[in-house]
N, C-alpha and C positions, 0 to 999 in steps of 0.2 A: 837347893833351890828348885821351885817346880818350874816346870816345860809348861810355856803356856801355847797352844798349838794354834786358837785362833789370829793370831799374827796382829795386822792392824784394825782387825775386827774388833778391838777392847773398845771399851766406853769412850778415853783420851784419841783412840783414833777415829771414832767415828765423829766427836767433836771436832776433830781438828779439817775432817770432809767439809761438816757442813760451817765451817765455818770459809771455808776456802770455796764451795761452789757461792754461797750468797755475798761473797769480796766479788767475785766474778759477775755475777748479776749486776750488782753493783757499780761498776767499773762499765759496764754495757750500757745501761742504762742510762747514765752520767754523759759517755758517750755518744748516747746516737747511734748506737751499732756501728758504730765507727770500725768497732776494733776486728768487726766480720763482712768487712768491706773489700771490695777484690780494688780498689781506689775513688776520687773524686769524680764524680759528676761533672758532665758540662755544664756550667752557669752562664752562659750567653743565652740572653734573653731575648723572645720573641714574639709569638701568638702565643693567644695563654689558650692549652691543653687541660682539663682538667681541674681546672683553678689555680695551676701555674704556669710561669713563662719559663719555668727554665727547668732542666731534672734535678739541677742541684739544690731546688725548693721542695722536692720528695722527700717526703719526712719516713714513710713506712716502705720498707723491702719488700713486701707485699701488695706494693702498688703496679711493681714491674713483673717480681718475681713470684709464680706459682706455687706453693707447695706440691711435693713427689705424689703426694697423693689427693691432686686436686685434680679436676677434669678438663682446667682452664690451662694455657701454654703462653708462651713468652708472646708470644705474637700475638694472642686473645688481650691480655692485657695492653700490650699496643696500643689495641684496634680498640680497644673502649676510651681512649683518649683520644687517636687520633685517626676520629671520624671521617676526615676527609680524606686521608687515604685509606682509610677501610671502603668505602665507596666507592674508589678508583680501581680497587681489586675485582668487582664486577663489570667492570666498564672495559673491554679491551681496547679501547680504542684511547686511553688513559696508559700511562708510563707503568704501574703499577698493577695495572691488569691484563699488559703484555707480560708482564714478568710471573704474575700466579701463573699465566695460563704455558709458556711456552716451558719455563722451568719451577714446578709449584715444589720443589725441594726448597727452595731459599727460604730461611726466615730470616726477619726484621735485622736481628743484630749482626747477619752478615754481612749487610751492607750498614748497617747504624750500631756500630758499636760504643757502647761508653764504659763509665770507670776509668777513663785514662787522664784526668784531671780537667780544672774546670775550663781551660781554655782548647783542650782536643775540641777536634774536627768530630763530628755526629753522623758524617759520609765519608766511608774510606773504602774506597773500594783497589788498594793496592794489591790485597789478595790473589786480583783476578777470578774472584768468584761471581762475578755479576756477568749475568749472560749478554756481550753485547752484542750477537749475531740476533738476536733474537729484533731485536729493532733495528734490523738492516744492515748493518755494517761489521760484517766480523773481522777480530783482530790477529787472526792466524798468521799474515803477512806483517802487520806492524808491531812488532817486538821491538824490533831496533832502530834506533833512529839514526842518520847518515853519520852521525859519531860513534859509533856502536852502543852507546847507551841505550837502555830500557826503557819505552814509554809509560807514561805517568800520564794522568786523565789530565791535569792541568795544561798537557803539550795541547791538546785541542781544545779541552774544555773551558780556559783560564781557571779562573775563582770559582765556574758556577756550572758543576755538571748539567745540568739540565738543558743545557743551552750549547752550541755547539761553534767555536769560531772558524768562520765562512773562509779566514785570509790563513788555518794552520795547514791543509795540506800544500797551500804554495810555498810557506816558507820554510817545510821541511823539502819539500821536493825540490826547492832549486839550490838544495845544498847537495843534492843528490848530481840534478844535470839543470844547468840553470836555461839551457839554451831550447831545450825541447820543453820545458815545465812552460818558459817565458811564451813561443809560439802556441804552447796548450792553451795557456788562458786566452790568448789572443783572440783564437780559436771559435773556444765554448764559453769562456766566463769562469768564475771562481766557485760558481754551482757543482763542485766537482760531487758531493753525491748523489748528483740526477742523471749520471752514468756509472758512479763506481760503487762498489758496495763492499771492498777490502779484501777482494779475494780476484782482483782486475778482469773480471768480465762482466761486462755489457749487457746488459738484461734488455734485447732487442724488442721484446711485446712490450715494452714501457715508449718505444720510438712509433713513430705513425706507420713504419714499415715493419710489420713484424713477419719474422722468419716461420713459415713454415715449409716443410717438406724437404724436398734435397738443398732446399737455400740455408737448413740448420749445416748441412756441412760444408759449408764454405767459409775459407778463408777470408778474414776481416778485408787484405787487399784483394782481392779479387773483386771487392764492390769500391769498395776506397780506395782508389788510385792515390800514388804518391803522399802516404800516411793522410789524405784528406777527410775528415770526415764533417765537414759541417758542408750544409748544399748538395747532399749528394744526390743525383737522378737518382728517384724510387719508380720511373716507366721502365718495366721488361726490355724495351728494344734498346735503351743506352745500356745495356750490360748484354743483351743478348744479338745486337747488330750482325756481329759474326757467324753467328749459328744461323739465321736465316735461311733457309734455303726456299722461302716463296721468291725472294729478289724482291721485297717490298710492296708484293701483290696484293699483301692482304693488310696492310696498312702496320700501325705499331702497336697499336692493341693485342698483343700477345696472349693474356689472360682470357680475352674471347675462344681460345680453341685451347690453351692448354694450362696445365696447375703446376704448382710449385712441386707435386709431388713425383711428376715423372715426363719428359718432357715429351717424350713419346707417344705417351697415351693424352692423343689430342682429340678434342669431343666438340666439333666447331655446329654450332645453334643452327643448323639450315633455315629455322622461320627467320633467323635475320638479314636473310638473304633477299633479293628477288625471286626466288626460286624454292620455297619451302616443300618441303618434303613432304607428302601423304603416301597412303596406302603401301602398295608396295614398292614404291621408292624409300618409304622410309629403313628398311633392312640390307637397300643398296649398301655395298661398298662405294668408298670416293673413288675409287679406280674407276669401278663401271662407269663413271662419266668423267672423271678428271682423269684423261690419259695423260701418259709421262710423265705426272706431277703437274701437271697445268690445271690451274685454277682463276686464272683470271682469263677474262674472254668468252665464255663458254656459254655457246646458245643454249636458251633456256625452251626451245620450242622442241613440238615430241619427235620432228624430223631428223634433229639434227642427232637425236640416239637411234630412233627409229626409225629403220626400211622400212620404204611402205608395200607390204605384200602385194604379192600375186596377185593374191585375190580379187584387189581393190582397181587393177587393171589400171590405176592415174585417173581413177573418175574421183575424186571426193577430195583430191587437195590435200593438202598437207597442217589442218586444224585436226586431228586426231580426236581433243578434244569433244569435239562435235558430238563423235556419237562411242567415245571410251571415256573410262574414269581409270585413275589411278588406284584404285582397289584389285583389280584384274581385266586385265587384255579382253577379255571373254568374260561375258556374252556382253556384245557391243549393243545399243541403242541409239538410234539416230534421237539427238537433241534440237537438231536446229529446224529451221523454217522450210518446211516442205511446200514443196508449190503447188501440190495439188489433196487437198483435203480427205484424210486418209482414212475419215468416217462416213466421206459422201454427206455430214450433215447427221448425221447417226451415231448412234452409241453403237462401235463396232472395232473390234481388234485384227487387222489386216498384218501378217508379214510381209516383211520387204520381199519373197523370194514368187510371192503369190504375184505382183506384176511386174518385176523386174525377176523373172526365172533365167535372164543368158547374164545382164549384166544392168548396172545401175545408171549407164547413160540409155538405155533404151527402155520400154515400160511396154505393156499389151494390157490392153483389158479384157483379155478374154480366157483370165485365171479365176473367175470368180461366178457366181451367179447365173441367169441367164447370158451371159456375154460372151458365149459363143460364136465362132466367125460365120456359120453359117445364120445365124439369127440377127445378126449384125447387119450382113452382107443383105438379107430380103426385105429389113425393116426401111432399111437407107435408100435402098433400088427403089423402093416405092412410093417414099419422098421426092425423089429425081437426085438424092445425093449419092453421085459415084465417087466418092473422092472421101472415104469416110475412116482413112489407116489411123489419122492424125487424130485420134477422140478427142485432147483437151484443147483441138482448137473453136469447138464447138459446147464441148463441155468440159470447160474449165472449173466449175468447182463440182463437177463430177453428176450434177442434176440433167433430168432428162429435159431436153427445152421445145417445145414449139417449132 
């Protein structure tokens, strides 16, 4: 007998192939692709998507599924159906375009799976693959619930993820401590995520008092007495009473002179004073005029820091101002009202030392011009005036007269 080597390659066996791939075909066909189905479709009926209300009215596998060599993805096909959450994926301010943007890993079927017959759920996110820190609330802390059981989206969510119920963390929490949960709500209300976010801290820039500077390191009681925290004084001085050391001199307005950032480095506004700082007052130290720490009381006239020199002999009072400015001590200018007209009537520039040369309560006129005493002395003798020391009694705005 001959060795036939081709094996099922003979004629009977290549008939017998093709007669078994087109029974298959066949069979497929007949089916509905039934038989290369990973299971049933949901048929709960809804919005109609594409011209149907439900998956299980999907007739082509290539409605959802891409071929390996097409440029489209499970998700592109989605999103040609379903338009309005394709839309939502631009939109961050939209559930679904928080979720491209904070984790754009996730596709569609990890959170919407189907094939698992026609009455599964089309939302499961029992996985835990759905970012939920990503919209505020992470569930690093809630794993377990006061039975030690695992949470399930329905403990908060009931029936309808999307939506959150207001009354689940009190009724897990007063299974925990029913007596402090019961005063919490008392407290604040059942708003509990408009202070918590699942990780139990306080996000204080969301309060009217937000922390900056050394107030990030303080302890919760240190501002809330007696675990209180609704009504609390947000004034500096009901938290900082004790630290005072003006003795209430400078009223409770704390933030006028100093920042949350260092309490030491205090920078108090002198224009809101009476007493605003120019010139070279303003690089004063507060010492130079608040001795011993004393700030309240404190005259604001130049006497009361300034001696009045030598110089000045007690003739000119104690208006400084008159003839100094707060730019520099030197070089002074008399500003005020001289009693005797220091032009004579003329455009002329006289210093003080030309008729006041010993001191500034006596004056001579015989610094300047003809005014010499012997010229003085022959003009007046000749008048009959002997009695002529006195010149502005005679000539008081400095004119020669008749």
């Amino acid at each position: 007998m001959k060795n036939n080597r081709l094996g099922c390659f003979t004629s009977t066996g290549l008939v017998a192939v093709l007669i078994t791939l087109f029974s298959l075909v066949g069979v497929a066909f007949a089916s509905g692709s039934q038989m290369f189905s990973a299971g049933g479709l949901n048929a709960e009926t809804g919005q109609i998507y594409g011209g149907v209300n439900a998956h299980a009215q999907i007739t082509k596998c290539s409605t959802c599924h891409a071929a390996p060599w097409s440029a489209d993805s499970m998700a592109d096909r989605c999103a040609n159906c379903h338009t309005d959450i394709a839309a939502q994926m631009f939109d961050v301010a939209k559930l679904h375009g928080v979720i491209l943007e904070k984790s754009g890993s996730l596709a569609c079927r990890d959170c919407h799976p189907d094939h698992r017959g026609p009455t599964a759920p089309l939302t499961d996110l029992s996985g835990n693959v759905f970012p939920h820190e990503t919209l505020g609330f992470s569930l690093k802390y809630h794993q377990l619930k006061a039975g030690n059981e695992p949470f399930t989206c329905d403990d908060c969510h009931g029936e309808n993820v999307a939506i959150f119920a207001s009354d689940s963390c009190q009724n897990c929490h007063v299974e925990m401590d029913i007596v402090f949960t019961e005063e919490h709500v008392l407290s604040f209300g059942t708003d509990c995520l408009a202070c918590h976010n699942g990780v139990d801290k306080f996000d204080h820039n969301l309060a009217a008092f937000k922390l900056e500077g050394e107030h990030q390191k303080a302890a919760c009681k240190d501002c809330h007495q007696n675990d209180s925290y609704k009504d609390t004084s947000s004034d500096c001085y009901s938290c900082h009473k004790n630290d005072d050391e003006h003795g209430g001199d400078f009223g409770t307005d704390c933030s006028a002179c100093h920042s949350p950032n260092d309490w030491d480095d205090a920078n108090f506004n002198h224009d809101l004073s009476d007493f605003p700082l120019t010139g070279a007052h303003v690089s004063l130290d507060c010492e130079a005029c608040h001795k011993n720490g004393q700030f309240d009381g404190i005259l604001s006239t130049c006497a009361s820091c300034h001696a009045e020199p030598i110089s000045h002999a007690g003739q000119f009072g104690k208006e400084c101002g008159t003839c100094h400015t707060t730019s520099a001590w030197t070089p002074a200018e008399f500003s005020g009202e001289h009693t005797f007209p220091l032009d004579h009537g003329e455009s002329r520039n006289t210093s003080c030392t030309t008729c006041h040369p010993v001191g500034f309560k006596s004056y001579t006129c015989y610094g300047c011009h003809e005014h010499n005493e012997a010229n003085v002395r022959s003009e007046h003798r000749e008048e009959g005036v002997s009695n002529f020391e006195d010149c502005m009694e005679c000539h008081a705005d400095g004119r020669e007269h008749d």
